[in-house]
C-alpha positions as CSV (number, residue, x, y, z in Angstrom):
1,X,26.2,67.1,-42.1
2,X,24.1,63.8,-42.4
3,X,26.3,60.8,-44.2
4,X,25.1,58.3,-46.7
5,X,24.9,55.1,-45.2
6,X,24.3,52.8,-48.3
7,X,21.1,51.8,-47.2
8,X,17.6,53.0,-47.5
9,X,16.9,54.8,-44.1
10,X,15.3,58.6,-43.1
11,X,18.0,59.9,-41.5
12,X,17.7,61.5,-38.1
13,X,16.1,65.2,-37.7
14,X,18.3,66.0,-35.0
15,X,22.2,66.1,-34.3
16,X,24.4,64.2,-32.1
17,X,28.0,64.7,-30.8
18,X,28.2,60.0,-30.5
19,X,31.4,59.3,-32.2
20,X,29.6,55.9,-32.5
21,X,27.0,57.3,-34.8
22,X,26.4,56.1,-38.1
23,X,25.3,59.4,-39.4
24,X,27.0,62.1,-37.0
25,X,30.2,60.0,-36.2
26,X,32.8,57.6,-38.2
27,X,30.9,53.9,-37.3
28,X,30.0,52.5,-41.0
29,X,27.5,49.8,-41.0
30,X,28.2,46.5,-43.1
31,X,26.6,42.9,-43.3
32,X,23.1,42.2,-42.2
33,X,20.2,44.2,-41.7
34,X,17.2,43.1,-39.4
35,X,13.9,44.5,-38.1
36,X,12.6,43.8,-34.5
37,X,11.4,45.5,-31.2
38,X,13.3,47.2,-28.4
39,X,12.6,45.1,-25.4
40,X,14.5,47.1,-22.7
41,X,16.2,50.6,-23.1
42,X,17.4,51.0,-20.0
43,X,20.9,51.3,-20.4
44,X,23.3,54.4,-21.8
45,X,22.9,54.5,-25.5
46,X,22.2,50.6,-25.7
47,X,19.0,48.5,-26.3
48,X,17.9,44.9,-26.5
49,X,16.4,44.1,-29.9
50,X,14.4,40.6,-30.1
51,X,13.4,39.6,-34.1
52,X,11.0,36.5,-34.8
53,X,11.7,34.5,-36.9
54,X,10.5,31.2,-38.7
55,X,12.6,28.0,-38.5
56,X,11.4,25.1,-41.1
57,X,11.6,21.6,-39.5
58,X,12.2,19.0,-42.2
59,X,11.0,15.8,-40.5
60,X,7.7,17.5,-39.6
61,X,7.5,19.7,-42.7
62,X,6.1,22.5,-40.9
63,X,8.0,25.7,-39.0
64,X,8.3,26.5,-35.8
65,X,8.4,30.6,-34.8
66,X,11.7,31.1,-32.7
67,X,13.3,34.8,-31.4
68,X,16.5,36.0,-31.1
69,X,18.0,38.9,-28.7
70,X,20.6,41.4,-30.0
71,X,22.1,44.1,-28.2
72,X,23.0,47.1,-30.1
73,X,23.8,50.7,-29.8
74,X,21.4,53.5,-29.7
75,X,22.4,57.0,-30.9
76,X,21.1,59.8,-29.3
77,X,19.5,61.4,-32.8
78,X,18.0,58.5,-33.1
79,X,16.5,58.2,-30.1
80,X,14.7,54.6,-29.7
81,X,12.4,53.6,-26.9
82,X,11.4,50.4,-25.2
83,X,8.3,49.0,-27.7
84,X,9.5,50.8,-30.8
85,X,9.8,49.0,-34.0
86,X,13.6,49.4,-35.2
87,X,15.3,48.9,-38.0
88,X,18.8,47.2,-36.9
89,X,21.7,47.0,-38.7
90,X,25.2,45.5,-38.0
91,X,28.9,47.4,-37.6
92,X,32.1,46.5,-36.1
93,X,32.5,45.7,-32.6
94,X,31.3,48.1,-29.9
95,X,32.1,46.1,-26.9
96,X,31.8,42.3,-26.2
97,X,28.2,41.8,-27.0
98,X,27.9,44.9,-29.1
99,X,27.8,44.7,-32.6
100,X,24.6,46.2,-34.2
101,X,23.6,49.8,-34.3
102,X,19.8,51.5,-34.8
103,X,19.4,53.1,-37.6
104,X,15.9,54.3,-37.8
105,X,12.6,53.7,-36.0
106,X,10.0,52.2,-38.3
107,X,6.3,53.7,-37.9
């Protein structure tokens, strides 16, 4: 049984037994939702997502293109590897850095 996150996403073809699993498990997802790549996977069901982003600079009207590193959980039906495009979204505390969960890998 898949749940209904709220959000637009594909959810996962396979099953998982994560009780931190948005789909399989009882973590619900709230607040923001960001896109961005998996720069390193090679922790246990965690990855580091970096987004770009553009940051306007009033004095100089122009922008300047900054990044930002999250780490979030990866469930195993989803399944995410390093250089995949992810879409991230956030959830309640996992540990102390923790606080974003993948929720589907864009194509």
């Amino acid at each position: 049984m898949v749940k209904n996150l709220g959000i637009d996403v594909k959810p996962p073809k396979s099953e998982c037994q994560d009780p931190n699993c948005p789909f399989h498990g009882s973590l619900k997802v709230r607040g923001m939702k960001f896109e961005g790549t998996i720069v390193t996977d090679s922790m246990q069901r965690s990855v580091v997502v970096e987004r770009e982003y553009l940051h306007y600079i009033p004095k100089y009207e122009r922008y300047e293109r900054r990044r930002g590193r999250y780490l979030a959980h990866n469930p195993d039906c989803v399944g995410a590897k390093k250089g995949d495009w992810v879409l991230v979204a956030e959830c309640r505390s996992l540990s102390k850095q923790k606080s974003h969960v993948v929720v589907e890998v864009k194509q």
